[in-house]
C-alpha positions as CSV (number, residue, x, y, z in Angstrom):
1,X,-10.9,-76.7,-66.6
2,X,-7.4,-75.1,-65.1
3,X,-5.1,-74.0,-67.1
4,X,-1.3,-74.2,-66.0
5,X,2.0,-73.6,-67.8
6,X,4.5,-76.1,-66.0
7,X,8.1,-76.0,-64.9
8,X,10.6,-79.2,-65.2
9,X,11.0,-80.2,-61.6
10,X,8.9,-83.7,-60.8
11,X,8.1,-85.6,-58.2
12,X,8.4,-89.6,-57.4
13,X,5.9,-91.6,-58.9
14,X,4.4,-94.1,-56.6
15,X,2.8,-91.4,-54.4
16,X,3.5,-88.1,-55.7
17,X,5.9,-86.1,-53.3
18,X,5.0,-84.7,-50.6
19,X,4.7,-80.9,-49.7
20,X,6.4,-81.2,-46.2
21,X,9.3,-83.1,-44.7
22,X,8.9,-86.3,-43.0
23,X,9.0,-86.4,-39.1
24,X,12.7,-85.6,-37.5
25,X,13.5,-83.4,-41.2
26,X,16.1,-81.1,-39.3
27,X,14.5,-77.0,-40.7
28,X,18.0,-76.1,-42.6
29,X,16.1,-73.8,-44.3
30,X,17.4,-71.0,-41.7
31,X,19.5,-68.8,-41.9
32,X,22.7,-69.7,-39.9
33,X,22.5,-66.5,-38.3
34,X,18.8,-67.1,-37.0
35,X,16.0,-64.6,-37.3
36,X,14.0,-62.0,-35.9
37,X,10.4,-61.8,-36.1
38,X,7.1,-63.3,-33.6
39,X,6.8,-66.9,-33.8
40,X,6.7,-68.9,-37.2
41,X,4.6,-66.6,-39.3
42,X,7.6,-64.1,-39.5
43,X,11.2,-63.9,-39.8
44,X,14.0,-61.5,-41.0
45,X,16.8,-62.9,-42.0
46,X,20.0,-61.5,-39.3
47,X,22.4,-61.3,-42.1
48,X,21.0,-59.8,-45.8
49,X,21.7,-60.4,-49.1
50,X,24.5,-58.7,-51.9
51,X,22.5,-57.6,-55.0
52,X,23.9,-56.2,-57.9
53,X,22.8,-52.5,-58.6
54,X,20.4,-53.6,-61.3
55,X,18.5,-56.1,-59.2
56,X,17.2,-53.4,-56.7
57,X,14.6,-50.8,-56.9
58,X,14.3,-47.2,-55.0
59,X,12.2,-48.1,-51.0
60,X,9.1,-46.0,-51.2
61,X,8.9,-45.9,-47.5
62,X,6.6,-47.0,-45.0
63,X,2.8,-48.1,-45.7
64,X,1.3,-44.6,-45.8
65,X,-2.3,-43.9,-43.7
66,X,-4.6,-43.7,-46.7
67,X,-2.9,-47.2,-47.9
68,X,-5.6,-49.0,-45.5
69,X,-4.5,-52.6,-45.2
70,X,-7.6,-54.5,-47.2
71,X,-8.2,-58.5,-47.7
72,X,-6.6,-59.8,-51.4
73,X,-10.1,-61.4,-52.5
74,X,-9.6,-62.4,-56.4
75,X,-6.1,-62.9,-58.2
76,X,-6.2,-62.5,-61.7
77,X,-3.8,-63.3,-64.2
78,X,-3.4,-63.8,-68.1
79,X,-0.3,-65.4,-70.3
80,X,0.0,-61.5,-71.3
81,X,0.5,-58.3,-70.4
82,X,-2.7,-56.3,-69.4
83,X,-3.7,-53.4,-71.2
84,X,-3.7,-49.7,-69.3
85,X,-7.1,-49.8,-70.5
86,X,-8.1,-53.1,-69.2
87,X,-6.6,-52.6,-65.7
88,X,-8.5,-49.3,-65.6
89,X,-11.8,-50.9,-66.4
90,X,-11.4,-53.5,-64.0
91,X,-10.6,-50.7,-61.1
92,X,-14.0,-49.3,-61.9
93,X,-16.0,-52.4,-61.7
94,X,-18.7,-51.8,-59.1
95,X,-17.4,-53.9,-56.1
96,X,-13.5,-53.3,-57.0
97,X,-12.2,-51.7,-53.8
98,X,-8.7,-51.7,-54.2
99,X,-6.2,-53.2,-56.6
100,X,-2.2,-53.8,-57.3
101,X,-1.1,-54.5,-60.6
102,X,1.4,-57.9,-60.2
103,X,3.9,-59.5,-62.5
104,X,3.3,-63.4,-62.1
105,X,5.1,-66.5,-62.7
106,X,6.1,-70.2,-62.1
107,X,9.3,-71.4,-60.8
108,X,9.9,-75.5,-60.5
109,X,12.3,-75.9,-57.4
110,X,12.7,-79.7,-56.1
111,X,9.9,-81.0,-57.8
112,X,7.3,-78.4,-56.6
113,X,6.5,-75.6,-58.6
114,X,6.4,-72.3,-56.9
115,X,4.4,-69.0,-57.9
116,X,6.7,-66.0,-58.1
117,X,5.5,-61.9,-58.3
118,X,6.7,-59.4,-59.1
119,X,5.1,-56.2,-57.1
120,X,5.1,-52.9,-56.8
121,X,6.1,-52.9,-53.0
122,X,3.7,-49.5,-52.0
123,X,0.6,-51.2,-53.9
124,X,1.2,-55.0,-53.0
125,X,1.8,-54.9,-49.5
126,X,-1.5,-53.5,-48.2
127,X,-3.0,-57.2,-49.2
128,X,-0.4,-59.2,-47.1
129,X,-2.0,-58.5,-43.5
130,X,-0.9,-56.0,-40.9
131,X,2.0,-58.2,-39.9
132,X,3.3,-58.4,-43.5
133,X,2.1,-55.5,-44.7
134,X,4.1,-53.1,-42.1
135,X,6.6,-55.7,-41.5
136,X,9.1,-52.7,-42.7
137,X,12.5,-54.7,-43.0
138,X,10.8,-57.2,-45.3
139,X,9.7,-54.3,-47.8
140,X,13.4,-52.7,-47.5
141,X,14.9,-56.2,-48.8
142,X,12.9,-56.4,-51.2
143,X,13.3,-53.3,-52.9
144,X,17.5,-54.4,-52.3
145,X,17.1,-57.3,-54.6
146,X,15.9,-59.8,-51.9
147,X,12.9,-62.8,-51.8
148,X,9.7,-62.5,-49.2
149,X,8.5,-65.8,-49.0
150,X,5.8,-67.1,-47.8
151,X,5.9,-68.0,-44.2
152,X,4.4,-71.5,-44.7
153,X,7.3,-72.5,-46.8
154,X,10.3,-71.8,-44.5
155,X,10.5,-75.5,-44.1
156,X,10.1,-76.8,-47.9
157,X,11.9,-74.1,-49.9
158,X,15.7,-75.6,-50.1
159,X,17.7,-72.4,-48.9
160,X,21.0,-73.2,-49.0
161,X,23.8,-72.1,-45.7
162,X,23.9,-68.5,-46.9
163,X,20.6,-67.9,-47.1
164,X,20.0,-68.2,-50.7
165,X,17.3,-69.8,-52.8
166,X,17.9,-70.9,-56.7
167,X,14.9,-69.8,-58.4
168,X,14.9,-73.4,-61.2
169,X,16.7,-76.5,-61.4
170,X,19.6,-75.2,-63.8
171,X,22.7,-74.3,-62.1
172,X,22.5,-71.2,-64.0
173,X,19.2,-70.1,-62.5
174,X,19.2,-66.5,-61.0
175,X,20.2,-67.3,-57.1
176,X,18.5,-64.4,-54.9
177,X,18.7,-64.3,-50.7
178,X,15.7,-64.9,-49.0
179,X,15.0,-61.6,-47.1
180,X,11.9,-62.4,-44.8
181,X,9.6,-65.3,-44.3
182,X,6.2,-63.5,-44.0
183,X,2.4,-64.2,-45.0
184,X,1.7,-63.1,-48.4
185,X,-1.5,-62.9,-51.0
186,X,-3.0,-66.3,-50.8
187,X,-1.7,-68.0,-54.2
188,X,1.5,-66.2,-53.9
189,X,4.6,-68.3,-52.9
190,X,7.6,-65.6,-53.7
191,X,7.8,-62.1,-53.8
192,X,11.0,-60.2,-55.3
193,X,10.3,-56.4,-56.6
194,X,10.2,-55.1,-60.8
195,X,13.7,-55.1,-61.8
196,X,14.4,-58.5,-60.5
197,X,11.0,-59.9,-62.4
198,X,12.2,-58.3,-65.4
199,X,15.7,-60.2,-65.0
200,X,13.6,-63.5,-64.5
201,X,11.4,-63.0,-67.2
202,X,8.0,-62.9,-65.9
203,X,5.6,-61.9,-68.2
204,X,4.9,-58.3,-67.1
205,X,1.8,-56.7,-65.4
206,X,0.2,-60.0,-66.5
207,X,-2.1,-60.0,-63.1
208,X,-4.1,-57.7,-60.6
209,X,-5.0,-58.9,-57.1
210,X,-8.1,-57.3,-56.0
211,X,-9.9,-56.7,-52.8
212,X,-13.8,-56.0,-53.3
213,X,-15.0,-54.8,-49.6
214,X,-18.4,-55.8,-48.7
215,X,-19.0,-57.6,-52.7
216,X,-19.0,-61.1,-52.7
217,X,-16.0,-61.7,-55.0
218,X,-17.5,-64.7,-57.3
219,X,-20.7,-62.0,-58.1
220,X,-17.0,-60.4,-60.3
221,X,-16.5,-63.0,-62.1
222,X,-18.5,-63.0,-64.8
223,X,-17.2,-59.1,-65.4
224,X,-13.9,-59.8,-65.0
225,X,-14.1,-62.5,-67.1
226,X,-15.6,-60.3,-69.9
227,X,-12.9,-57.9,-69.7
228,X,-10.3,-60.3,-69.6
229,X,-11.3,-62.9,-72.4
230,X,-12.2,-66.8,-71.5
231,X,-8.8,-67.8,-71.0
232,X,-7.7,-65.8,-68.2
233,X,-7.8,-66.9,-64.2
234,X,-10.4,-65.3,-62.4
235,X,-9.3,-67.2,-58.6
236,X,-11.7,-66.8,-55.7
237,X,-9.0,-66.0,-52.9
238,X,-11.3,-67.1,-50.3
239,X,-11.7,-70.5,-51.9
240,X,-8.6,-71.0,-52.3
241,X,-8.1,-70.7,-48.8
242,X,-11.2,-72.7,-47.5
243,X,-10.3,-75.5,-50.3
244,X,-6.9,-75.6,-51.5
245,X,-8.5,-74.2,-54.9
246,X,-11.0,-72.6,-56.7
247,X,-13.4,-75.0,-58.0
248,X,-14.8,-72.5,-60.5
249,X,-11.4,-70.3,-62.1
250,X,-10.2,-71.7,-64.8
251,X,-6.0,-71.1,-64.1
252,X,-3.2,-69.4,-66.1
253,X,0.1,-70.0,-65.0
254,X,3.4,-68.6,-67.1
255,X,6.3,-70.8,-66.9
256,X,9.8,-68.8,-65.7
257,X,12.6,-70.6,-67.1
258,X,13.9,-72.3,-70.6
259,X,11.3,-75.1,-70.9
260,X,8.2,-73.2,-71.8
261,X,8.6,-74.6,-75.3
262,X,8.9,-77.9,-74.0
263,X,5.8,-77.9,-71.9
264,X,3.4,-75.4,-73.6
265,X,0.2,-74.6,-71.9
266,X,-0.7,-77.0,-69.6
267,X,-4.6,-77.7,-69.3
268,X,-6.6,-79.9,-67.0
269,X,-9.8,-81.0,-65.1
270,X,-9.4,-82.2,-61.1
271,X,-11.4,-85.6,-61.7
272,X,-10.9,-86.6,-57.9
273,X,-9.1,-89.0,-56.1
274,X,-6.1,-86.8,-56.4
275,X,-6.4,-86.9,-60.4
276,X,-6.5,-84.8,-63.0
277,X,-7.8,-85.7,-66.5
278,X,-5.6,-83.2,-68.8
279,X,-6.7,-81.8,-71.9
280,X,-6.5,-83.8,-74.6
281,X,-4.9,-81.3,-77.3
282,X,-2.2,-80.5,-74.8
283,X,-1.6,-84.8,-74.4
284,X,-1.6,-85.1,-78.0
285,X,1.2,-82.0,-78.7
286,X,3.2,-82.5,-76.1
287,X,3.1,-86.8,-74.7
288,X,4.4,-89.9,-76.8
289,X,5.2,-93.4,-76.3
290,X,8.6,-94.6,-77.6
291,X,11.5,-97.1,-76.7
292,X,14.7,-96.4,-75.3
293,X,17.2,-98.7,-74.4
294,X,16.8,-100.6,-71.1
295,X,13.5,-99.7,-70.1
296,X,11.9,-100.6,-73.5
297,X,8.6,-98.7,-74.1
298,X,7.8,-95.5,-71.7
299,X,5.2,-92.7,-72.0
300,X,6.9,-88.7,-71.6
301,X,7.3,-85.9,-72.7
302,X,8.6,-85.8,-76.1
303,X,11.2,-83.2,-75.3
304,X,12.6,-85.4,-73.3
305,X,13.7,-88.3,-75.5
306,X,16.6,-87.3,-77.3
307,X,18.8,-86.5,-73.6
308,X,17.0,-90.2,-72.2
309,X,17.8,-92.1,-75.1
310,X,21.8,-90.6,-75.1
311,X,21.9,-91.2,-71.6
312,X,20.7,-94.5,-71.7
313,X,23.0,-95.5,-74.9
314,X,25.9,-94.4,-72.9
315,X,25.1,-96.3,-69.7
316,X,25.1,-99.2,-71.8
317,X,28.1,-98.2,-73.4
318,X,29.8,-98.2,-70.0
319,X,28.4,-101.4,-68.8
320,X,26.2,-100.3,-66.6
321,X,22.9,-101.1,-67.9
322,X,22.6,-104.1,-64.7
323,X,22.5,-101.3,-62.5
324,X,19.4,-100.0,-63.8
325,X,15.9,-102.4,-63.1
326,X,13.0,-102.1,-66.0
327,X,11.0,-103.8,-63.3
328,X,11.6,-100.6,-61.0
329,X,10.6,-98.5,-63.5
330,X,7.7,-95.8,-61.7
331,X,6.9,-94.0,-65.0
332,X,7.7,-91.1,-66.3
333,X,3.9,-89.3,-67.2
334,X,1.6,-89.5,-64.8
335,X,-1.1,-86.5,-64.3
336,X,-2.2,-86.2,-60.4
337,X,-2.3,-83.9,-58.1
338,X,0.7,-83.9,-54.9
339,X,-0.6,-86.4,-52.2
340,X,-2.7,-84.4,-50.0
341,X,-2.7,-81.4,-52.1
342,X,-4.0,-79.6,-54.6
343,X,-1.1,-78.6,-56.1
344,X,0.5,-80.5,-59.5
345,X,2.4,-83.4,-59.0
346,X,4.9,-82.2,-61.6
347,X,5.0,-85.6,-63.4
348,X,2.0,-84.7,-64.7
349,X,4.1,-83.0,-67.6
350,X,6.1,-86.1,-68.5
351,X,10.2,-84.1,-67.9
352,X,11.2,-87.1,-65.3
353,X,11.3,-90.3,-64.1
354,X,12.0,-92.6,-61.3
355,X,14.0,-95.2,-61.2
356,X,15.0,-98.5,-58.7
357,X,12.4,-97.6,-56.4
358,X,12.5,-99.6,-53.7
359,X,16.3,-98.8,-53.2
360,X,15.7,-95.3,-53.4
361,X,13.4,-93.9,-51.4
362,X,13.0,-90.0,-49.9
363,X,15.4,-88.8,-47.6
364,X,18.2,-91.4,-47.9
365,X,20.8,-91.6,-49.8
366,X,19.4,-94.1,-51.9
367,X,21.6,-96.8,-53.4
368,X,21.5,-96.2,-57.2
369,X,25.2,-96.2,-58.9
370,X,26.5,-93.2,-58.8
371,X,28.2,-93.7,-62.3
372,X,24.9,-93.7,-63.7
373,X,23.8,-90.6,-62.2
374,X,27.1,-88.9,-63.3
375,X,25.9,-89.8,-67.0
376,X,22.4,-88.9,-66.3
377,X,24.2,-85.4,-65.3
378,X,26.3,-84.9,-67.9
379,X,23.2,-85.4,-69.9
380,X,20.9,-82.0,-68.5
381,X,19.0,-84.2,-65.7
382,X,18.9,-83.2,-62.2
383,X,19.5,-85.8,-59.6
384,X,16.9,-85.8,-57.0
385,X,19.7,-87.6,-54.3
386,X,21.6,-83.6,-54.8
387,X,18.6,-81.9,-52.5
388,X,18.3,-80.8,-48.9
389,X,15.3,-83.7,-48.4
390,X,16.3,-86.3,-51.1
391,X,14.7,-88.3,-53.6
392,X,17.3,-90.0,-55.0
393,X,15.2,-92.2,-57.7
394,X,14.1,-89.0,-59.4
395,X,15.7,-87.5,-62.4
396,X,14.4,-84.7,-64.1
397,X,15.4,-82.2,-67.3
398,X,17.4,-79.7,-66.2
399,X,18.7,-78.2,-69.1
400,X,18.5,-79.0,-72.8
401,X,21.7,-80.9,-73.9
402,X,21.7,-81.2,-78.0
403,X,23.0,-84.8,-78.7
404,X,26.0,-84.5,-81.4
């Protein structure tokens, strides 16, 4: 069983979205002032980013000799901050070779949800490869208040023309530059230093990445797992990189962002064919049926209702309910995996829906009225028709409106 903790941002319904842009998708993703680097596993940014003072952290230098640059084998990770005495324990396990204590998260961006650490930039970068690891610029924005991404994402993550990436779907969600695209820890999507974690809200030293030399790392996991308790991720890195996944961990994920309430701990089984079968507690707490006008009876969320229903009383009030089709409905709950992938399709938590499919299709500008998708703004939903590859049936909770 995985275990996830899920951000707001979901993707369309018929086929859950997909993880890369279609053929011809022009890479605005770079920076306007281009990048250095070798090829398309790594790139520094020409211009940098503007930090505030509290964002940044003191540059311990270059990778020193005795750091030797070792393989991240197992990532770890808990919903809560790991004990001095439980980190030291599992640095003395028999086949623990090195380790770097991590701060990790979730972050939903465009319907994808993105895992974020916070590092310690002299411990962490040893497990990113030698071009990572003594890729020095990257390590020096980072420590200013900058993001290392992964390289692999330069074409999904939606950086905007300054080089900036919002970490969330609220406008108010911290906005950091993106200060290299280089390879990082399997599993790791976003790397930003302490005092920037801390600012975001990541759970702290919630997770260890861990190399284990010549040790097979699933002959850990029943020790790690003892020292950890049942409910923490013990992820085979190599796996995860042969497979998509781990088979065998069972996942934690801790949600950044205002909607942990709303979505809870997230639960599930991979039951093939791109499904998942969630667990059942976490259906029952968190997933209802009711009826809201126009569309009649739909299955979400329940945190969700009382923004959908006001939104869809006041498209009615302002004669608009013709421009929305019950028959075009694509659902709102709907637990798979992203097509191809093994990575949530974040409908799977029941915070969106699509609407007038056929009309609206990804990367056009899709021809739903825009005086329903002011309304639908006005009411805390994000418009999928407002990103850098659109989806413009897709609406998702963006922020919590209280209906008066």
């Amino acid at each position: 069983m995985k275990r996830v903790v899920a951000g707001v941002a979901m993707c369309c319904a018929l086929v859950a979205c997909a993880p890369s842009p279609p053929p011809g998708y022009v890479d605005a993703n770079r920076d306007p002032a281009g990048t250095t680097g070798s090829g398309s596993d790594l790139g520094i940014p020409q211009t940098s980013g503007d930090a505030p003072e509290q964002l940044t952290v003191d540059y311990p230098g270059p990778r020193r000799s005795q750091d030797a640059i070792v393989p991240a084998d197992i990532l770890v990770s808990a919903q809560q901050t790991l004990s001095d005495e439980v980190v030291g324990a599992i640095g003395a396990l028999d086949g623990v070779s090195a380790s770097s204590v991590l701060s990790v998260g979730q972050v939903a961006i465009e319907s994808t949800v993105y895992t974020v650490a916070a590092v310690d930039i002299a411990s962490y970068r040893r497990f990113t490869g030698s071009s990572s690891a003594d890729l020095d610029e990257q390590w020096r924005r980072v420590a200013g208040g900058e993001i290392a991404a992964s390289a692999d994402l330069r074409r999904r993550l939606p950086v905007d023309d300054e080089g900036y990436l919002r970490l969330g779907a609220d406008s108010r969600a911290m906005r950091l530059h993106v200060g290299a695209w280089a390879p990082q820890a399997e599993q790791i999507d976003l790397v930003v230093n302490t005092a920037v974690g801390e600012q975001l809200g990541i759970v702290e030293r919630n997770a260890l990445v861990l190399s284990t030399g010549l040790t097979a790392p699933d002959t850990l996991r029943q020790p790690l797992t003892r020292l950890l308790g049942p409910r923490a991720s013990v992820q085979n890195l190599d796996a995860v990189a042969r497979f998509g996944l781990d088979p065998d961990a069972y996942q934690t994920a801790v949600l950044v962002g205002s909607f942990a309430d709303a979505v809870g701990v997230f639960t599930y089984t991979p039951i093939g064919g791109g499904r998942i079968a969630p667990d059942p507690d976490w259906v029952r707490e968190h997933i209802t049926t009711e009826t809201v006008p126009i569309l009649g009876s739909v299955t979400c969320n329940k945190a969700i209702f009382p923004q959908l229903r006001a939104a869809l009383t006041e498209i009615v009030q302002q004669g608009l309910a013709d421009e929305i089709h019950p028959e075009q409905y694509a659902g709102c709950y709907y637990p798979r995996f992203i097509a191809g992938s093994s990575t949530l399709s974040n409908h799977s938590f029941g915070l969106a829906l699509d609407l007038n499919v056929p009309g609206n299709q990804r990367g056009t500008v899709g021809e739903i009225d825009r005086g329903v998708v002011a309304i639908f703004k006005r009411w805390g939903f994000g418009w999928g028709g407002d990103w850098r590859w659109t989806d413009p049936m897709h609406f998702e909770l963006a922020q919590i409106v209280r209906p008066g």
